[in-house]
N, CA and C atoms as a LAMMPS dump frame, in Angstrom:
ITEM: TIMESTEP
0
ITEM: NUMBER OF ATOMS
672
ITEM: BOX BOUNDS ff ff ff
-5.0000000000000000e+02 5.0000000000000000e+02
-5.0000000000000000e+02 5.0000000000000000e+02
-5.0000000000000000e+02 5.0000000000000000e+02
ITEM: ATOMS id mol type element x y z
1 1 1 N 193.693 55.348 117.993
2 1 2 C 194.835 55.491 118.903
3 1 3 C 195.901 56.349 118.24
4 2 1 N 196.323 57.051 119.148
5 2 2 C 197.46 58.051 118.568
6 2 3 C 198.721 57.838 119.149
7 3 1 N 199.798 57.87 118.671
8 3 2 C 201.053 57.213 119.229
9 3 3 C 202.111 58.179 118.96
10 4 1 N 203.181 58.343 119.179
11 4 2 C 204.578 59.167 118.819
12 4 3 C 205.504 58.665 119.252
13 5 1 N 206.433 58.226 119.107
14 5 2 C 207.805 57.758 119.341
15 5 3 C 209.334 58.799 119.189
16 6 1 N 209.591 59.27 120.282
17 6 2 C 210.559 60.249 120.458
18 6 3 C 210.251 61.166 119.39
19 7 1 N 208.741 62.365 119.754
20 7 2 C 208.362 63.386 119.271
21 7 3 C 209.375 64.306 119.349
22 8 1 N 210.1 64.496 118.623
23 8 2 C 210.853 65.684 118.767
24 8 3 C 210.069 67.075 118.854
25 9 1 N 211.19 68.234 119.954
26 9 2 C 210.942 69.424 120.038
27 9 3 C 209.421 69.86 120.653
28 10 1 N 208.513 70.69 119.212
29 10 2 C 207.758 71.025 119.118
30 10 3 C 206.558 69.817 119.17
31 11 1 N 206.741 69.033 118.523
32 11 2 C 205.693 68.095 117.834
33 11 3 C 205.07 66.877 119.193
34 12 1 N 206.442 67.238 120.487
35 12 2 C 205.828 66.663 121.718
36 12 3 C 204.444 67.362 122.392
37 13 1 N 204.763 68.155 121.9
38 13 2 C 203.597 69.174 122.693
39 13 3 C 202.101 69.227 121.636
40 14 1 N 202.588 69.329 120.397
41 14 2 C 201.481 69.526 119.46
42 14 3 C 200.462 68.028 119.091
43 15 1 N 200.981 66.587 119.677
44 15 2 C 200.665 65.39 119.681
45 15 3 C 199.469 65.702 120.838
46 16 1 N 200.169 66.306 121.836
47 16 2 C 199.19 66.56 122.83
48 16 3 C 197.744 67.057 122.872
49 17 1 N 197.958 68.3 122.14
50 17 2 C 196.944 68.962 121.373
51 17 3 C 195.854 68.719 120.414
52 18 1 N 196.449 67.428 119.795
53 18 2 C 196.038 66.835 118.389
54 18 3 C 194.985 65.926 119.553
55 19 1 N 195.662 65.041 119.988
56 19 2 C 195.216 64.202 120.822
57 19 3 C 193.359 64.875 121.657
58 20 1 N 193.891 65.561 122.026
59 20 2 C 192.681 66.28 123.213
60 20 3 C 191.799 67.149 122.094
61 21 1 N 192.118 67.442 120.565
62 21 2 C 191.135 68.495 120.061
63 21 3 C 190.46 67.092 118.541
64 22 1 N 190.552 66.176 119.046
65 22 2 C 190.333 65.103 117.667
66 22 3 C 189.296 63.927 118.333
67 23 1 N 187.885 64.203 118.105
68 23 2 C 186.848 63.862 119.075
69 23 3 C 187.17 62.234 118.657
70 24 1 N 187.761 61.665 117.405
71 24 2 C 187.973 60.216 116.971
72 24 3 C 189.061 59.152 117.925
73 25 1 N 189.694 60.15 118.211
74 25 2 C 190.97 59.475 119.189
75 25 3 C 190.654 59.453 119.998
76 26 1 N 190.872 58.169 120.649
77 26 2 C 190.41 57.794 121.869
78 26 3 C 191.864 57.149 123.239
79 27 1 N 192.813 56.73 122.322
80 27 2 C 193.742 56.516 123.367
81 27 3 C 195.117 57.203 122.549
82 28 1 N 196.095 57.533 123.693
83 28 2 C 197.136 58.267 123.338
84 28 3 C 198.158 57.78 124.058
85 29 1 N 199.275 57.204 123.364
86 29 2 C 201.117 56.69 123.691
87 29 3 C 201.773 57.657 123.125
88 30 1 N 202.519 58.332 124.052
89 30 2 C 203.806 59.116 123.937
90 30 3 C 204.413 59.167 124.003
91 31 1 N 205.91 59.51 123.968
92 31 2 C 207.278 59.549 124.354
93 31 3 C 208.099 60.895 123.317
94 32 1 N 208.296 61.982 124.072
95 32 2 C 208.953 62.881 123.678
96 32 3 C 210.415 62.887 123.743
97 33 1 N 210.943 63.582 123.408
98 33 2 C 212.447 64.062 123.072
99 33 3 C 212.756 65.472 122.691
100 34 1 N 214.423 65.538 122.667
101 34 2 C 214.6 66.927 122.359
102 34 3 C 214.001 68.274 122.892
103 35 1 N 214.055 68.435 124.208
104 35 2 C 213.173 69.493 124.878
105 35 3 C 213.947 70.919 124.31
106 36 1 N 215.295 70.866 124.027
107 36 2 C 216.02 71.84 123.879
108 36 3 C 215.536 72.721 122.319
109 37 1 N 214.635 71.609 121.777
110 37 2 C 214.092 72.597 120.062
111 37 3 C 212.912 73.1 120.614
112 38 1 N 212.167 72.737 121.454
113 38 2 C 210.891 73.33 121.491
114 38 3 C 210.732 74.782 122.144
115 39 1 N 209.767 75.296 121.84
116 39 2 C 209.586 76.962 122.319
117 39 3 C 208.971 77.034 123.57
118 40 1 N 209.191 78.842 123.801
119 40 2 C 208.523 78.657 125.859
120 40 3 C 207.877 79.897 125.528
121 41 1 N 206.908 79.485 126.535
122 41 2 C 205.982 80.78 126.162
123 41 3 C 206.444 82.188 127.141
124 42 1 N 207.3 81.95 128.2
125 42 2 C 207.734 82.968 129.081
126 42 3 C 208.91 83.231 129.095
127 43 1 N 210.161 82.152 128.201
128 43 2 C 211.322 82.696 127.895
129 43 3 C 211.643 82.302 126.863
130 44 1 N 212.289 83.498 125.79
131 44 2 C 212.787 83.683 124.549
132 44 3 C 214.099 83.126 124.495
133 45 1 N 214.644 82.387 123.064
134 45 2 C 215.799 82.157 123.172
135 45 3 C 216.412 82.703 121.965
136 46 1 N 217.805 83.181 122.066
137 46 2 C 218.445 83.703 121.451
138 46 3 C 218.722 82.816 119.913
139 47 1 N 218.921 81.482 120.12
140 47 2 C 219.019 80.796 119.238
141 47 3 C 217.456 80.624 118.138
142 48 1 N 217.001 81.007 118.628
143 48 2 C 215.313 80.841 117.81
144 48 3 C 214.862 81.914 117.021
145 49 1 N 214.427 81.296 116.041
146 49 2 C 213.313 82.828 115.068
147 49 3 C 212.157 82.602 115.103
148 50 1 N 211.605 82.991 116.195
149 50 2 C 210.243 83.268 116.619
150 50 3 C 209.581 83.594 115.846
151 51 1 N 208.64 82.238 115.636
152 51 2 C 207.315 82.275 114.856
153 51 3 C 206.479 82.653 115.854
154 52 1 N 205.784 83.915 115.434
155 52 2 C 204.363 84.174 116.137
156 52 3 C 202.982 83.375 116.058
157 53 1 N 202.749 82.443 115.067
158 53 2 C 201.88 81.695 114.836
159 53 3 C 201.673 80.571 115.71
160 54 1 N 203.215 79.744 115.707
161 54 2 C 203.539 79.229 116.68
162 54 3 C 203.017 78.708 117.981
163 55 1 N 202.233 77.815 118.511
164 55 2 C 201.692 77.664 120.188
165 55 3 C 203.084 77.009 120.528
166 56 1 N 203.275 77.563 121.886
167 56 2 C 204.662 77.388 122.526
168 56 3 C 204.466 75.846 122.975
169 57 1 N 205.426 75.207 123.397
170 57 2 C 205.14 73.827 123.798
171 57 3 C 205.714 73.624 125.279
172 58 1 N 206.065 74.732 126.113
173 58 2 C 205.884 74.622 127.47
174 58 3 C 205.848 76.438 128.148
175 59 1 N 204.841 76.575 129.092
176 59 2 C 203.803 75.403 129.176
177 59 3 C 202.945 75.24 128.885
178 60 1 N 202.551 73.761 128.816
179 60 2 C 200.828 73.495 128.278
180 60 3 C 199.597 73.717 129.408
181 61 1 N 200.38 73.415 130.79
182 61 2 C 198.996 73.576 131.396
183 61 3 C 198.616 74.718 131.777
184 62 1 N 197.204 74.758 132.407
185 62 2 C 197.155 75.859 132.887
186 62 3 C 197.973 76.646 134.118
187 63 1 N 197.982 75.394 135.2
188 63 2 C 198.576 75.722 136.442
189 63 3 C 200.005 76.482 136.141
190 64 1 N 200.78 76.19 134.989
191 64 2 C 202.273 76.536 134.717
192 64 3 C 202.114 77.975 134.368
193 65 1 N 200.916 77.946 133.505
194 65 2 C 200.731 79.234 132.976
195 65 3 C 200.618 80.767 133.938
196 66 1 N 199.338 79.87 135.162
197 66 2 C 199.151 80.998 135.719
198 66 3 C 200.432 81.364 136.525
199 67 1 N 201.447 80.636 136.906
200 67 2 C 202.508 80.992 137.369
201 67 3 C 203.609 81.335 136.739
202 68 1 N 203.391 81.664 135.589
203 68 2 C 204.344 82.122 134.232
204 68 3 C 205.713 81.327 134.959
205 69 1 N 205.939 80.063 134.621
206 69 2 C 207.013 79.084 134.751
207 69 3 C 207.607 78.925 133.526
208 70 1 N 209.075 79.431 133.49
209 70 2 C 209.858 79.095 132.637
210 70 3 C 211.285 78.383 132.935
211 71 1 N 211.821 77.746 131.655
212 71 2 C 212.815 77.128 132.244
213 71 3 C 214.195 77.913 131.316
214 72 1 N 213.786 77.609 130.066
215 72 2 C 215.388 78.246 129.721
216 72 3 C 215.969 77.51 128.843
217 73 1 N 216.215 77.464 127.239
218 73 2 C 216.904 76.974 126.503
219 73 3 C 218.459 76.165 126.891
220 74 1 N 219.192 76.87 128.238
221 74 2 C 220.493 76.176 128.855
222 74 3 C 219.936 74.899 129.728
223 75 1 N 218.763 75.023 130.709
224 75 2 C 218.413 73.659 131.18
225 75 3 C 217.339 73.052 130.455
226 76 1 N 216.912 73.213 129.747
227 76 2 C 216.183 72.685 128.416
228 76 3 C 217.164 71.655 127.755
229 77 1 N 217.889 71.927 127.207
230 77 2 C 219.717 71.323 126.651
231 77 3 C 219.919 70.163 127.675
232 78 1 N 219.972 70.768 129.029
233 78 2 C 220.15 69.954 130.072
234 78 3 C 219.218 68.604 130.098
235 79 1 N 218.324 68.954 130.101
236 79 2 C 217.28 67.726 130.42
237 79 3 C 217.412 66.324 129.389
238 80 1 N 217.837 67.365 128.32
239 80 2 C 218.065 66.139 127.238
240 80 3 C 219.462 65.121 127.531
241 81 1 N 220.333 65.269 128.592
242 81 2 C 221.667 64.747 128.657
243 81 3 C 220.961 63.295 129.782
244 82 1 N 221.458 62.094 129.258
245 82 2 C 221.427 60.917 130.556
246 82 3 C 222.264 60.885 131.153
247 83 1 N 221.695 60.939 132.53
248 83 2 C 222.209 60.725 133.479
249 83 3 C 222.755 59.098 134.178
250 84 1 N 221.996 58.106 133.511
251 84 2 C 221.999 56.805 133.509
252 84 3 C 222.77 56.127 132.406
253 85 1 N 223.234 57.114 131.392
254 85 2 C 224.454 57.03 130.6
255 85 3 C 226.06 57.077 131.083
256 86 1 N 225.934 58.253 131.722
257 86 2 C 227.051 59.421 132.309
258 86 3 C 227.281 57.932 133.593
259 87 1 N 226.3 57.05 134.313
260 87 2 C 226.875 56.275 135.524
261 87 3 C 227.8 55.076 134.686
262 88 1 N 227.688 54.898 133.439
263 88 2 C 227.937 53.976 132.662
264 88 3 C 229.354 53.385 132.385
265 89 1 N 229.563 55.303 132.742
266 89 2 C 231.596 55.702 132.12
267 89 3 C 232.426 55.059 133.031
268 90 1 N 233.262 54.334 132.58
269 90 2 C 234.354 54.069 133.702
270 90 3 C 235.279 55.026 133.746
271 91 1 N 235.063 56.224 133.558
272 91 2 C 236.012 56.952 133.975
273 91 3 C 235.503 58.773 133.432
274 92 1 N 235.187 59.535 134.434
275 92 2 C 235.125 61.276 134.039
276 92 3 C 235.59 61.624 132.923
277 93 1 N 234.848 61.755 131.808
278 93 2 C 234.877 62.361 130.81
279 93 3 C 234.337 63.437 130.126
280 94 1 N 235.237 64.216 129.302
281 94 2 C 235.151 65.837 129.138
282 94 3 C 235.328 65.954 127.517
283 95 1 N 234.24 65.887 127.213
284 95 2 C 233.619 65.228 126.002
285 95 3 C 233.181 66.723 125.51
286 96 1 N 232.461 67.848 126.06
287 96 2 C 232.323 69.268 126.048
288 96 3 C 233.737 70.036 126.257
289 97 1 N 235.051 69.84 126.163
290 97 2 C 236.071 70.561 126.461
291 97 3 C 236.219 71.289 125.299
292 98 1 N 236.471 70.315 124.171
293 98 2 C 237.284 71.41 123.046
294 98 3 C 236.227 72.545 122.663
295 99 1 N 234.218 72.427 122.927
296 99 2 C 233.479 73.489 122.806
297 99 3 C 234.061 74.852 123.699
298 100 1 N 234.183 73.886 125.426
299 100 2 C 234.559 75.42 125.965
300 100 3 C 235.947 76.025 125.649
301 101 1 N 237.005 75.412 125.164
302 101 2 C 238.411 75.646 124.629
303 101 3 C 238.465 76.321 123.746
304 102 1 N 237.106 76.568 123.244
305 102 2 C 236.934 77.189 121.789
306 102 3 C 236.261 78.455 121.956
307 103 1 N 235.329 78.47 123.123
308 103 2 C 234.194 79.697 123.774
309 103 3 C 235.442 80.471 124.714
310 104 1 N 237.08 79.931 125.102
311 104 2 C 237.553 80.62 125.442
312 104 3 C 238.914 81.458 124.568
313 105 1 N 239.057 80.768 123.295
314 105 2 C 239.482 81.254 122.212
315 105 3 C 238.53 82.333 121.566
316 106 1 N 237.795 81.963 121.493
317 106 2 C 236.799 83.191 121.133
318 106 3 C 236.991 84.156 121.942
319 107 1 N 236.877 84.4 123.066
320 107 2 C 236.442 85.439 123.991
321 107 3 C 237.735 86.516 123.396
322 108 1 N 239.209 85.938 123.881
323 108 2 C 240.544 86.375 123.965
324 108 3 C 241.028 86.954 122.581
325 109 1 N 240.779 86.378 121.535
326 109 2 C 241.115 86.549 120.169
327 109 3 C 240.302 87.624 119.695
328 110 1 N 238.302 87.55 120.018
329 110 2 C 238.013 88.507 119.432
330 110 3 C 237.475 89.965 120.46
331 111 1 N 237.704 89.534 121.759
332 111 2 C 237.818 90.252 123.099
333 111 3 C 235.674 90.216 122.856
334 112 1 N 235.209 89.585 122.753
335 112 2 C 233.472 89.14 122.739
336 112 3 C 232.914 88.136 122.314
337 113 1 N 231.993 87.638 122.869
338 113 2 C 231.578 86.33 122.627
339 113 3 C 229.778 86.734 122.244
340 114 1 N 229.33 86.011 121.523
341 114 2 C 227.68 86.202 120.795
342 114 3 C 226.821 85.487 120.849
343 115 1 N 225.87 85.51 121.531
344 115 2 C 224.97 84.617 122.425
345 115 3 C 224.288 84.012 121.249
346 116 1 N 224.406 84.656 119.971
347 116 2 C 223.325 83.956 118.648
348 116 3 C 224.252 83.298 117.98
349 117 1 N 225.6 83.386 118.165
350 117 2 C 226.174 81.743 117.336
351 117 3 C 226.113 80.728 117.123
352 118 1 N 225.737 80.151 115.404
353 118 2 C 225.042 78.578 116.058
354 118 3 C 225.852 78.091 114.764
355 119 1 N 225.616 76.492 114.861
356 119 2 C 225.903 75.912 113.641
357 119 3 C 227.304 75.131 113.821
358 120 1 N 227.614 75.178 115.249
359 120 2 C 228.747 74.652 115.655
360 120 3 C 228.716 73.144 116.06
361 121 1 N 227.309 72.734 116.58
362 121 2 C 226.973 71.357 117.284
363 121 3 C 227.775 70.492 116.442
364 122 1 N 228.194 69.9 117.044
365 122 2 C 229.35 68.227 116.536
366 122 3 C 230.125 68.595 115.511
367 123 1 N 230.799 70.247 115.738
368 123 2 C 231.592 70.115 114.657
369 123 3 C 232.939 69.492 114.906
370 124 1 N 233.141 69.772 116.455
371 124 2 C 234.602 68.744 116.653
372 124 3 C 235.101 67.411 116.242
373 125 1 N 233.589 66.828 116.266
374 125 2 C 233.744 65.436 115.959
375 125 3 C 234.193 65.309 114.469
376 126 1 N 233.762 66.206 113.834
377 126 2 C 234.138 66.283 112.578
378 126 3 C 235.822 66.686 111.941
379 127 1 N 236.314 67.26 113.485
380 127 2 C 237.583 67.862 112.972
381 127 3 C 239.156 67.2 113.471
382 128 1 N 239.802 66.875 112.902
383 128 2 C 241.12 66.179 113.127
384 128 3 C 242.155 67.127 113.949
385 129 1 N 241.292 66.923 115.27
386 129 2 C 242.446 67.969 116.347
387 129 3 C 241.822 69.368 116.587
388 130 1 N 242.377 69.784 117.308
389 130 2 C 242.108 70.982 118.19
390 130 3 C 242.101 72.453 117.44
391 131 1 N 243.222 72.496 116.904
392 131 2 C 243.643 73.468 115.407
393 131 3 C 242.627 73.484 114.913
394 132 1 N 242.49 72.433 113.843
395 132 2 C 241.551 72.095 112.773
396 132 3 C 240.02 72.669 113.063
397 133 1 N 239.791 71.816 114.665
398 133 2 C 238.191 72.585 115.287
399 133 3 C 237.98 73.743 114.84
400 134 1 N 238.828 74.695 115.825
401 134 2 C 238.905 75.882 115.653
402 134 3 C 239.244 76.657 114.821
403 135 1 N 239.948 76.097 113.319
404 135 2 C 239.435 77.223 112.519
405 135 3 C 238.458 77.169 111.362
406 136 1 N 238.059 75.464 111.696
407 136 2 C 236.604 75.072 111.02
408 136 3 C 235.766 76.086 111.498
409 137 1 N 235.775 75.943 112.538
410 137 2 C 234.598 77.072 113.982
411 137 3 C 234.717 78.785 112.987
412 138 1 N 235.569 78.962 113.341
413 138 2 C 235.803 80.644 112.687
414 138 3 C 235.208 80.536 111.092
415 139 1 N 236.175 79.908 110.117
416 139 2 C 235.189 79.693 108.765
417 139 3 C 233.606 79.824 109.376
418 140 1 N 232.829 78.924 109.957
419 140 2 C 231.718 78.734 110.087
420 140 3 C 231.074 79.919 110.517
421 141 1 N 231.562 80.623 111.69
422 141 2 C 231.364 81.493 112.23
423 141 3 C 231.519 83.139 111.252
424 142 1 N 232.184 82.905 109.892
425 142 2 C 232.605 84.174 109.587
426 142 3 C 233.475 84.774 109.916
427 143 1 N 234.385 84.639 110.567
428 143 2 C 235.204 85.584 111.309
429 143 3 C 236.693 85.039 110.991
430 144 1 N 237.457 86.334 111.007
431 144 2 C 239.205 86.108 110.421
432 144 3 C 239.557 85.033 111.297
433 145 1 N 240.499 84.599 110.405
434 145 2 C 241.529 83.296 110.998
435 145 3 C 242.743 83.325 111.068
436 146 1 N 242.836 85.233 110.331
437 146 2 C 244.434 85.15 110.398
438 146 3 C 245.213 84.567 111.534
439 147 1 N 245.242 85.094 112.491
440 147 2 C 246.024 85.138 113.716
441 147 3 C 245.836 83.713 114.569
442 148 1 N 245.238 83.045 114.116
443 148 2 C 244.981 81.473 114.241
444 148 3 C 245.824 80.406 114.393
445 149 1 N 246.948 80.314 114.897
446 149 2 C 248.074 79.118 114.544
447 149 3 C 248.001 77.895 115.315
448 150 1 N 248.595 77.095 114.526
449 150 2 C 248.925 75.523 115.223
450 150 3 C 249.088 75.927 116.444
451 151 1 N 250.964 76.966 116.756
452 151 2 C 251.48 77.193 118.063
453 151 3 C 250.551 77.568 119.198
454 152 1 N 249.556 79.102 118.7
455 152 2 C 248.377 79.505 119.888
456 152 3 C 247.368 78.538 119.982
457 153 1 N 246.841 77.678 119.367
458 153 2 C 246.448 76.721 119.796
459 153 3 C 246.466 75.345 120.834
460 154 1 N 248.09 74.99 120.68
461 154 2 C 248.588 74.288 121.49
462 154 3 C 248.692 75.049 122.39
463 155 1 N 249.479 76.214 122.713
464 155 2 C 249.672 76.923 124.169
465 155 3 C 248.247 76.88 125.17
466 156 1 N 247.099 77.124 123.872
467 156 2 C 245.614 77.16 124.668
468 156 3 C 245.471 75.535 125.26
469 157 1 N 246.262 74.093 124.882
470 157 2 C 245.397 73.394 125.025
471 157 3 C 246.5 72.947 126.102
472 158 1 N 247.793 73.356 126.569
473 158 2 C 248.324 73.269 127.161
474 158 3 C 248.116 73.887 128.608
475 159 1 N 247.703 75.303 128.689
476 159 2 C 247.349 76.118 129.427
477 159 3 C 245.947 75.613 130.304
478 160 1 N 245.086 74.729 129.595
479 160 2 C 243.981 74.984 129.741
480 160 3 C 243.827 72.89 130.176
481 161 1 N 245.226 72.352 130.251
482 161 2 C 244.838 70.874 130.441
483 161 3 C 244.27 69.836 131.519
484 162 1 N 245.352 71.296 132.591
485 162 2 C 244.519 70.719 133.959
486 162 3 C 243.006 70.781 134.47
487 163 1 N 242.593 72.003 133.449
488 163 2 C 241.305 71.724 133.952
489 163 3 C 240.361 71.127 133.153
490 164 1 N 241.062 70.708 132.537
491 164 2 C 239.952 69.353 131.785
492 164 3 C 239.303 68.557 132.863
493 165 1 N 239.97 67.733 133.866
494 165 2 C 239.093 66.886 134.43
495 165 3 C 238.63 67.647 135.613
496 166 1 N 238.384 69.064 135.974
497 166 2 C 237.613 70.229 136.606
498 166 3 C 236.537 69.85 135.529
499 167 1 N 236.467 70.523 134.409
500 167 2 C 235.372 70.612 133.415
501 167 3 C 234.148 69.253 133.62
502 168 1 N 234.939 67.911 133.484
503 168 2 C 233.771 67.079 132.963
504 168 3 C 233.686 66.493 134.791
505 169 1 N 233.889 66.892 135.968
506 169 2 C 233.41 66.788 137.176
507 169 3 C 231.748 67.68 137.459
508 170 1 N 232.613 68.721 136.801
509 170 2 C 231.426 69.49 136.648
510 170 3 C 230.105 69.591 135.577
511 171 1 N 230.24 69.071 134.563
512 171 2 C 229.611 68.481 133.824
513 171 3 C 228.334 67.067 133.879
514 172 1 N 229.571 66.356 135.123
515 172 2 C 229.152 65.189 135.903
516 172 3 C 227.776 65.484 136.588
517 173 1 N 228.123 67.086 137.437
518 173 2 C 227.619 67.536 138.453
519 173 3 C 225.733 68.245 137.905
520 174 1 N 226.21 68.416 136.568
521 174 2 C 224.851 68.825 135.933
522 174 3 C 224.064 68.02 134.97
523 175 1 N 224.796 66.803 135.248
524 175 2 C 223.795 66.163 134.344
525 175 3 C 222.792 65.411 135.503
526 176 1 N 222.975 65.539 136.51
527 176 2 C 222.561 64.717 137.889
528 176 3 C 220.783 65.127 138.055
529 177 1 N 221.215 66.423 137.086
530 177 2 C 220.173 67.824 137.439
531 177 3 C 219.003 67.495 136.255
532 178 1 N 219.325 66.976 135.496
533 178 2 C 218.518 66.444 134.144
534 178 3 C 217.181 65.835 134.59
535 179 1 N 217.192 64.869 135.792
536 179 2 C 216.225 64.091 135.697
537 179 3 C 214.927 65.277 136.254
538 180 1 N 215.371 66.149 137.082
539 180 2 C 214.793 67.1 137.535
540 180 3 C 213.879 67.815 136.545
541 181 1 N 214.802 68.478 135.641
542 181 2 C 213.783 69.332 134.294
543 181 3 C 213.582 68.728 133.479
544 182 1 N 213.553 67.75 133.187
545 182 2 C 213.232 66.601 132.335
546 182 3 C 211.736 66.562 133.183
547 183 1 N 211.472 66.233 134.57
548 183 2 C 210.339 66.164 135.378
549 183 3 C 209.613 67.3 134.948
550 184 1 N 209.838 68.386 135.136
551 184 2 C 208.953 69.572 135.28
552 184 3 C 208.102 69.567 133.967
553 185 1 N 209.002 69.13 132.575
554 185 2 C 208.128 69.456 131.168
555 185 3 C 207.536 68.08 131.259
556 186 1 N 207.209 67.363 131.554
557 186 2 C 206.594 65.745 131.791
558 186 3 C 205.812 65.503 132.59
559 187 1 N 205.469 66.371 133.562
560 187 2 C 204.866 66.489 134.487
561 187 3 C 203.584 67.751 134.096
562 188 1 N 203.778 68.795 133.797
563 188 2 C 203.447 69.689 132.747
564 188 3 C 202.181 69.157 132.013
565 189 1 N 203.043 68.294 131.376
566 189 2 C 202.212 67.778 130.011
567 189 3 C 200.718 67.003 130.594
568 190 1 N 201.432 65.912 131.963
569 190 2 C 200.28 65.613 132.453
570 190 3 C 199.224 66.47 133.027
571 191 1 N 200.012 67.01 133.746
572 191 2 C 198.612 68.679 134.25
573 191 3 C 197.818 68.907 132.931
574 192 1 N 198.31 69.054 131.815
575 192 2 C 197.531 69.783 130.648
576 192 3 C 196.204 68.595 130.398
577 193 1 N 196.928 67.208 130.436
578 193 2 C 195.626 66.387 129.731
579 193 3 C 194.431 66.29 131.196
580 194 1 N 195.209 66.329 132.241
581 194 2 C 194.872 66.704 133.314
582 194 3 C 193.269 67.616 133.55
583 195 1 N 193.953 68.055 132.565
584 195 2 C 192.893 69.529 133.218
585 195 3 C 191.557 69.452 132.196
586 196 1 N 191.843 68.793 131.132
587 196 2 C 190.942 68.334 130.188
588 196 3 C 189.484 67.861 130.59
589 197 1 N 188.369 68.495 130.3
590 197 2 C 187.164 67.634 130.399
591 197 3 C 187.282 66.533 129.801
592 198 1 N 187.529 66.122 128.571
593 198 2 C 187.578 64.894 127.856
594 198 3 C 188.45 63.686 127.942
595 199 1 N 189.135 63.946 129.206
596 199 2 C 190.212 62.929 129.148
597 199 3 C 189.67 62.397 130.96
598 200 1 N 189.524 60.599 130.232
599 200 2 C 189.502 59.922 131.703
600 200 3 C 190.795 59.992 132.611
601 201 1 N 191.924 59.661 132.122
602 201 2 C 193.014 59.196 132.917
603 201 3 C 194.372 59.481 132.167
604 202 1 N 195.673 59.763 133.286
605 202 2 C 196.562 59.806 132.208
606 202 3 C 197.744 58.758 133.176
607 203 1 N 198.693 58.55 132.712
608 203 2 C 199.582 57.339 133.273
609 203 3 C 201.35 58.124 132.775
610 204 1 N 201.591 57.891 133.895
611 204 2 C 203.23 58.008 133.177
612 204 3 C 203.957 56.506 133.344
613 205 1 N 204.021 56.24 132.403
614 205 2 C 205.134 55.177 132.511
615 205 3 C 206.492 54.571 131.702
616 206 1 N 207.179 53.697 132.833
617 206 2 C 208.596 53.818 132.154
618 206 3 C 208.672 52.539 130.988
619 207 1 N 208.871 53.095 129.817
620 207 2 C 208.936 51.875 128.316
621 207 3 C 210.089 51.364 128.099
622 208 1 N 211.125 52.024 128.43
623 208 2 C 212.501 51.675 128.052
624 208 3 C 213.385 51.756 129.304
625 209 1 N 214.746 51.028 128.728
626 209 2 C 215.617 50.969 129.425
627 209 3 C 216.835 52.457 129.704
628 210 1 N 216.426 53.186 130.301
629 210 2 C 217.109 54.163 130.457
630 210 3 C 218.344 54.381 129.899
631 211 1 N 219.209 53.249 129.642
632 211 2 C 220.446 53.447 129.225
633 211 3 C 220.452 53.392 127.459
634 212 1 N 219.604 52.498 127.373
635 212 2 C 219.508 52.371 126.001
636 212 3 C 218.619 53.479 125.262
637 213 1 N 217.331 54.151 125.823
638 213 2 C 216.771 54.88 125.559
639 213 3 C 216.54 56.144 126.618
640 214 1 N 217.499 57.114 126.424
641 214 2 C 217.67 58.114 127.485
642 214 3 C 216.621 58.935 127.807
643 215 1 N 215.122 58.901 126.899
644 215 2 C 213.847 59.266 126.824
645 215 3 C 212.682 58.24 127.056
646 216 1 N 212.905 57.582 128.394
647 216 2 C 212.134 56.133 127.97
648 216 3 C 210.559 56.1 128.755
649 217 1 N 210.385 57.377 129.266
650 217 2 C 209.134 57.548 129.759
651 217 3 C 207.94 58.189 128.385
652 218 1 N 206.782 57.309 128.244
653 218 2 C 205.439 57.635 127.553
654 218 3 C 204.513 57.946 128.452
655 219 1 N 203.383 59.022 127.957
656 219 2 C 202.423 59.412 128.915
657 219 3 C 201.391 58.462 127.715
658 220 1 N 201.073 57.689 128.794
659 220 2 C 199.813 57.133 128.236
660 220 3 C 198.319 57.868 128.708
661 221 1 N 197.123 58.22 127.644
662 221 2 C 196.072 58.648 128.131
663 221 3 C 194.981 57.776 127.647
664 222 1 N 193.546 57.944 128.277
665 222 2 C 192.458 57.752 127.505
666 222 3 C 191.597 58.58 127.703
667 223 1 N 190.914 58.259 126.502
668 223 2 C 189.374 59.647 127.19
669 223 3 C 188.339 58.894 127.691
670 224 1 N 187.823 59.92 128.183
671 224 2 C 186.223 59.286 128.599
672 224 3 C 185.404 58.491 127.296
């Protein structure tokens, strides 16, 4: 029996593989995660250094293939957000603000923004205030800080307050969308064992409590 417990990325897809090319294994429990690390075979992402060796991990089946179906590193990201979390909040929260407060400091300060910037994930959480974010962000990023102050900072967070609760409405509005592409690579996966001569049956079912485990669906298989 072969098992995985919140396979991250790549290694959801390659369990799959292992599974269907390993004549000893006979039953297979899954549960993936992290769709946003794994690779696509029909769209490139800016954030990635494409290994050519690499087998992409969506899509696996054929049917996806012949319809060159891709989804996209931005709803990829997406799929990974709960939606059964987000019903949880007592109240609209904009938990992504100081990122876009910062993607709009960028724009204005250096008049361009760079689709390959990375290395930023949870740095807010790390930073004592809005200031601080942002010129952690720039250090990180490389880029001058002269012109950086407490004052243009506040004016930005002043300027920019009312639409905070615009932001996490809308935020609200896309995480709704999760359960959707979350479906398509899960669904996918089943087509692939699917299509398998060697596989009797495959099962999707729900293991966890959605709130507690925002990945709580395993594809269970067996072979013939």
């Amino acid at each position: 029996m072969l098992t995985g417990l919140h396979t991250c990325g790549a290694l959801g897809s390659n369990i799959l593989r292992l599974f269907v090319n390993s004549p000893n294994v006979k039953v297979l429990c899954n549960v993936a995660c992290c769709y946003h690390l794994m690779s696509e075979k029909f769209v490139a992402s800016p954030f990635e250094d494409k290994d050519v060796s690499e087998e992409a991990g969506f899509p696996l089946s054929e049917f996806l293939q012949r319809n060159t179906v891709g989804i996209g590193r931005q709803a990829r990201n997406l799929a990974s957000q709960s939606v059964n979390r987000r019903a949880q909040d007592t109240e609209v929260l904009a938990k992504q603000f100081p990122r876009m407060l910062l993607q709009v400091i960028l724009r204005d300060q250096l008049g361009y923004v760079r689709s390959d910037w990375k290395g930023l994930r949870k740095l807010d959480q790390k930073s004592q205030g809005m200031f601080d974010y942002v010129t952690r962000a720039f250090r990180k990023l490389g880029l001058p800080s002269d012109g950086i102050t407490e004052e243009l900072i506040d004016s930005y967070c002043q300027k920019y307050e009312d639409q905070k609760k615009k932001f996490a409405a809308f935020f609200q509005l896309k995480t709704v969308l999760a359960p959707c592409i979350e479906a398509v690579v899960v669904l996918d996966r089943l087509c692939f064992l699917l299509e398998q001569e060697c596989v009797q049956d495959v099962k999707l079912i729900q293991l966890f409590d959605p709130v507690t485990s925002p990945r709580c669906y395993g594809i269970v298989s067996v072979k013939k």
